[in-house]
N, C-alpha and C positions, 0 to 999 in steps of 0.2 A: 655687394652693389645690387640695389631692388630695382634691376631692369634701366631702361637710359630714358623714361619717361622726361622727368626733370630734363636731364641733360640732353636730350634732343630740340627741347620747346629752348632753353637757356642759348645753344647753336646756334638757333634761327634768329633769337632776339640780337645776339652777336652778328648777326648778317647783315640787318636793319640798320644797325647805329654803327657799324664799322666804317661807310663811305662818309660820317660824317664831319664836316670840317670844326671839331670842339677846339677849344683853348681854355681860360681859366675864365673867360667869358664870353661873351657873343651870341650870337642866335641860334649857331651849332649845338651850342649846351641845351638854348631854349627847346630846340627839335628833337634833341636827346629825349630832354626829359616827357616831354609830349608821348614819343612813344613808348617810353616807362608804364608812363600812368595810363597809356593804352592795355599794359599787360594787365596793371591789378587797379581798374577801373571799378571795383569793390571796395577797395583800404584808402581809407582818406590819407592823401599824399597832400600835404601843404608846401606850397613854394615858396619862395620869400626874395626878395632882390635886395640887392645893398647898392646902394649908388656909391659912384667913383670919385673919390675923396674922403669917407669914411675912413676915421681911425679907429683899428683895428689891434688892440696891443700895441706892439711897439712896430705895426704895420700901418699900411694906407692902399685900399684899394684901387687898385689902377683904373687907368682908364679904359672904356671897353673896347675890343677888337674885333673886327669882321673883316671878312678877307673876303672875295668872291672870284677872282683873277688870278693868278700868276704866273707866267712863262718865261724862259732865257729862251732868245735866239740868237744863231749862230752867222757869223761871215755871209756864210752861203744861205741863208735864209730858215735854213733848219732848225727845229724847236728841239733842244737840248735836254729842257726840262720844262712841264706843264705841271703845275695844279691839279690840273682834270684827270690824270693818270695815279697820283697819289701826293693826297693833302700834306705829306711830307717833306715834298720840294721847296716848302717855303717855310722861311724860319719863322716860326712862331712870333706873331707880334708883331713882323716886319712893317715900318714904316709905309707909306704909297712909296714908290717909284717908276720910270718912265723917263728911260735914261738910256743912251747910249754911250759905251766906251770901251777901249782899245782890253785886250786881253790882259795887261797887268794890271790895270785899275779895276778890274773886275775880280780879280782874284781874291782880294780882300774879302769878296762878300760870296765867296764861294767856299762848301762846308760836306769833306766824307770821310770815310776811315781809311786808314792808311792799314791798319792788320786784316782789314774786311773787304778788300777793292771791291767786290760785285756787289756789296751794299752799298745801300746810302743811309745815313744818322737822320732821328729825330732829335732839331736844336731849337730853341728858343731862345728868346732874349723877352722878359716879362720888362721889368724893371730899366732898362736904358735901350734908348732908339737906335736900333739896327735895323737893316736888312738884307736878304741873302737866300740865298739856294742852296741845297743839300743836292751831291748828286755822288753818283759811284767815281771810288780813285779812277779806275779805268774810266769814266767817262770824261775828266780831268785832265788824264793825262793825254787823252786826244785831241783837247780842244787848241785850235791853233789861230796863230796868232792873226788879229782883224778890227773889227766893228764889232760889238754886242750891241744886244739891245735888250735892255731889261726891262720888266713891266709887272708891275704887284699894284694891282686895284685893291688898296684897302684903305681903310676908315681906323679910325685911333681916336677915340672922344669923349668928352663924358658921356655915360650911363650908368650902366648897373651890374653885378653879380649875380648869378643865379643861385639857390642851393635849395633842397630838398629833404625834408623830413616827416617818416612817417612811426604813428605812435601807435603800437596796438596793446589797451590795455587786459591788464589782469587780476589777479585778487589782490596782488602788493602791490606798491607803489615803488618797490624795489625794481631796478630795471636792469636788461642786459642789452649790450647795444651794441651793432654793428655799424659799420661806417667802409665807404669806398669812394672813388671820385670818378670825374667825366670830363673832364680836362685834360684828356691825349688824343689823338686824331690818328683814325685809319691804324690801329694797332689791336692785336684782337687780343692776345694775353693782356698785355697792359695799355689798354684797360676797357675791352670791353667784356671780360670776364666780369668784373669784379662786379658792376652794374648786375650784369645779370644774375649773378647769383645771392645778390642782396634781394632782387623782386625775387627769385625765387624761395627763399628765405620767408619773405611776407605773405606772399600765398601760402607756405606750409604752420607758420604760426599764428594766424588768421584763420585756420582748420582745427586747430590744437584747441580739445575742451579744457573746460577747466583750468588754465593757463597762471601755473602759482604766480610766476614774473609780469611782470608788462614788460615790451620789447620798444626798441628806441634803435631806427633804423634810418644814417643818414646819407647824402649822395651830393657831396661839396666839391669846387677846384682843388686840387691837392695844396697843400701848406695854405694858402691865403683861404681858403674857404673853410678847413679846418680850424684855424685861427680866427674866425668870424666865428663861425659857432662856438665855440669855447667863450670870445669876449661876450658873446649874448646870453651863455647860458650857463659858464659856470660852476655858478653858486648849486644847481640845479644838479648838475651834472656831478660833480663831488658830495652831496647830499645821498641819490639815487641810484647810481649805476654800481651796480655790483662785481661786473667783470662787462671787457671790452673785448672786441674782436674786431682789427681792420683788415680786410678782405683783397687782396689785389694778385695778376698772376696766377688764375685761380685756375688756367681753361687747360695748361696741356698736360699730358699725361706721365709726366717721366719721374715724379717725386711728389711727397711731403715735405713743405718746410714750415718752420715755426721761429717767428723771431720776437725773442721774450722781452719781456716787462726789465724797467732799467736794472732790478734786483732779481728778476726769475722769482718774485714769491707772492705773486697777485693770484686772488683766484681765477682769472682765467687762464694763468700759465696752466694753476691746476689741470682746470676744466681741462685742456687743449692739450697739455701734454696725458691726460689721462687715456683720453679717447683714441690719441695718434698711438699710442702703445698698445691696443685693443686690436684697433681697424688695419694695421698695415704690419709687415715684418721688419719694415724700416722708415726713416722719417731722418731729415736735415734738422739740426738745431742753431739755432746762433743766438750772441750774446745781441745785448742793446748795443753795444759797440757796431752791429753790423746793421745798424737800423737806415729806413734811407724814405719809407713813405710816411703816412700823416700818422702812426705813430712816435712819430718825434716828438707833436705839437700836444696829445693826449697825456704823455707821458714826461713831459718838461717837468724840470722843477716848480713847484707851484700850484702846479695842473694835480698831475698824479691823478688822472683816470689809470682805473687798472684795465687796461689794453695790453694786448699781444694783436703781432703780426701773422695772417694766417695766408701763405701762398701753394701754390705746387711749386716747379722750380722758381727761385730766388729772383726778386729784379734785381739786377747788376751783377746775377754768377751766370743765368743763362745767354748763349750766346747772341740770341737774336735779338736781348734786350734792347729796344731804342734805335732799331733798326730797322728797314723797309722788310727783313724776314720778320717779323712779330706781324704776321699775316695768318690769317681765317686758316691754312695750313696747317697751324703750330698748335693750335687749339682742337679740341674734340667733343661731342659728346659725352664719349667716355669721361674724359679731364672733368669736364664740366659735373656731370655726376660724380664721380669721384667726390669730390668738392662739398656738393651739395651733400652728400650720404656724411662726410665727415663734421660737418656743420649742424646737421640737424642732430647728429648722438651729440654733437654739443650741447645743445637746446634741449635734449633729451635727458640727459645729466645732469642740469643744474636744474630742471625741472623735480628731479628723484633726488637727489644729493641733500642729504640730512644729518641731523649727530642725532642718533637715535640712544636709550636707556633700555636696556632688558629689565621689563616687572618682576622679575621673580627673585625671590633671597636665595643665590645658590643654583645650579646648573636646572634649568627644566624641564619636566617633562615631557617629551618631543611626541613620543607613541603616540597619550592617550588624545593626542591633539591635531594626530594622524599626518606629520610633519616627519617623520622618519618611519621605515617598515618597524614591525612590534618585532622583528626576529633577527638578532644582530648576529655578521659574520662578518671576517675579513674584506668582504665584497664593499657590503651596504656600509661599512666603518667610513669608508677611501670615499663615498658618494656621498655621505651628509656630513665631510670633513669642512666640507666650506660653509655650510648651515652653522657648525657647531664655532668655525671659528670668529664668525660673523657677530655669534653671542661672547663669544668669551672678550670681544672689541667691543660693544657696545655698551659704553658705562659713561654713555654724555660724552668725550672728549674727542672720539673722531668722528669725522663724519666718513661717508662711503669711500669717497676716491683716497680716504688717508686708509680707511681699515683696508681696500683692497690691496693699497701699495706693502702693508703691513705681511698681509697673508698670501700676499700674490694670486689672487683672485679679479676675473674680473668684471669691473664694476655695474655691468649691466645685470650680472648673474645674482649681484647684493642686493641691486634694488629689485629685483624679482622676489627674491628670499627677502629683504625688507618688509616688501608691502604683506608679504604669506604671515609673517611676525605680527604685524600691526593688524591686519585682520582680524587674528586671535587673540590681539591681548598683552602678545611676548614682548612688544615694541611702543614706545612711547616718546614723543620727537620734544626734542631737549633742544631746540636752535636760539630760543627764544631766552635762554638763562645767561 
């Protein structure tokens, strides 16, 4: 890890957009992204809105939501739950209301966990008109019996979607692309990691000389906003992107996880399993079977962008998932770097990652080319074992991350030893046959 630079600035941007109230639209999204393009107010970030009633696949963009109110009071006059305390008291999308009634009429629209009492759930209802409170079992099972009075100041109406895309090009038109979304409210793993470490992402490939890839970085509502980008771009998107990576769960510190492509044989499984075998002594895997963010919508039949899921612990294995604990707490600097350090030897890989040809007919001569000492012994054999087995691999058919998995080497140490070959002569890039 090179220091928590990244992951210190990534924190604080986490601190910024964590009070704010997002959904899959609204103005919360719009404020988000405002202070996004505050961070990398250098890389052209284009926005784009879709108005509410656009068909979208075999989607339809909702109507948009804003909320700026909500609280339950109690019998005795007490506020049970606010709003103001955390945007998770209210179900997502809740209709207005401004109603009083007796304790069992109220209960319907009251929503916590039963294995979690001192939590309270993140719940939504996108698609059919609810409304309702999230609050702890224990705060539930005190409430007695009276008058409520419930009250959610919000708006439900047409508008628009928001989403966000930025492109930094490079010598190809080939592209790699990351993707995250902004559509969970006051939760800091999920998901004000993922935000962050995408801008963080664009600053550091925005530095990067000579850049073989262009990079395609985007920041949609989860499922409906990934589905809107697909039906606009497609054709585009199945042409150019070479490997995918969607981003989420990115901030705490207790694991690697990787959840793979519907077959595990895309090259970003490559990429991504190459690197997590490198960087860490251990690393979570799972099948598509265990998929559950907008890689679903990339990797549909149809679709087949080659994406993978890239988190630290899992959404829906860790426990504070979708809970009032998925708080500024759970997340670190540390995490956040972590992240970041494992993302960019992403970027750094498929930047080097080649199927390279050895020029010479028959093993070469290493000495007079000052690539091995001129005075062999048992020592210097074991130290340019991986120099020599690098060549005895290269004959066009693999490229780096297969020859390293071949000779168990690793693959940072090949494209070092690559570029030393190609300098001299030894190596000549075969990707193009």
């Amino acid at each position: 890890m090179e220091g928590l630079m990244e992951g210190n600035r990534m924190y604080d941007l986490c601190k910024r957009i964590y009070p704010l109230n997002r959904s899959i639209t609204g103005d919360g999204v719009r404020q988000t992204f405002r202070i996004l393009q505050q961070e990398i107010s250098d890389i052209p970030f284009e926005m784009h809105e879709v108005p509410s009633g656009e068909k979208v696949l075999d989607w339809t963009v909702p109507d948009e939501w804003n909320c700026d109110e909500a609280y339950l009071t109690g019998p005795d006059g007490e506020k049970i739950v606010d709003m103001k305390d955390r945007n998770l008291h209210v179900l997502g999308y809740s209709v207005p209301v401004d109603e009083y009634m007796d304790l069992e009429d109220l209960k319907e629209h009251l929503y916590y966990l039963k294995d979690q009492p001192d939590l309270f759930p993140y719940v939504t209802s996108y698609y059919s008109k609810r409304w309702g409170f999230s609050l702890t079992q224990r705060q539930y099972e005190a409430l007695k019996p009276g008058t409520y009075h419930a009250v959610i100041r919000s708006t439900l109406s047409p508008g628009s979607m928001t989403y966000g895309e930025i492109l930094i090009p490079g010598q190809s038109s080939d592209e790699i692309m990351f993707s995250s979304y902004t559509c969970h409210p006051s939760m800091a793993n999920n998901e004000c990691s993922g935000p962050a470490l995408l801008v963080a992402l664009a600053r550091f490939i925005k530095d990067m000389e000579n850049r073989r890839y262009s990079y395609r970085l985007i920041l949609a509502p989860e499922t409906i906003g990934a589905i809107t980008y697909i039906s606009r771009n497609l054709e585009h998107l199945q042409k150019h992107v070479k490997a995918a990576f969607n981003l989420t769960c990115v901030g705490d510190d207790r694991t690697y996880s990787l959840v793979h492509s519907r077959y595990a044989d895309t090259y970003a499984d490559r990429l991504l399993m190459s690197v997590l075998s490198s960087h860490t002594e251990s690393f979570d895997e799972y099948p598509y079977t265990k998929r559950g963010s907008d890689e679903r919508q990339y990797q549909a039949p149809g679709v087949d962008i080659p994406m993978v899921c890239f988190c630290r612990s899992k959404y829906h294995v860790y426990p504070e998932y979708h809970t009032s604990a998925d708080d500024l707490d759970l997340i670190s600097p540390e995490g956040l770097q972590g992240s970041f350090d494992v993302m960019k030897k992403v970027i750094e890989l498929a930047e080097v990652n080649r199927k390279y040809r050895v020029t010479t007919l028959g093993e070469p001569q290493l000495g007079k080319r000052g690539l091995v000492p001129t005075m062999s012994s048992k020592e210097t054999y074991q130290e340019t074992l991986a120099l020599k087995d690098l060549l005895a691999y290269a004959d066009g058919r693999n490229d780096l991350i297969e020859i390293g998995r071949i000779i168990g080497q690793d693959v940072s140490l090949l494209a070092r030893l690559s570029k030393k070959l190609l300098d001299c002569g030894l190596f000549e890039v075969v990707d193009d046959e």
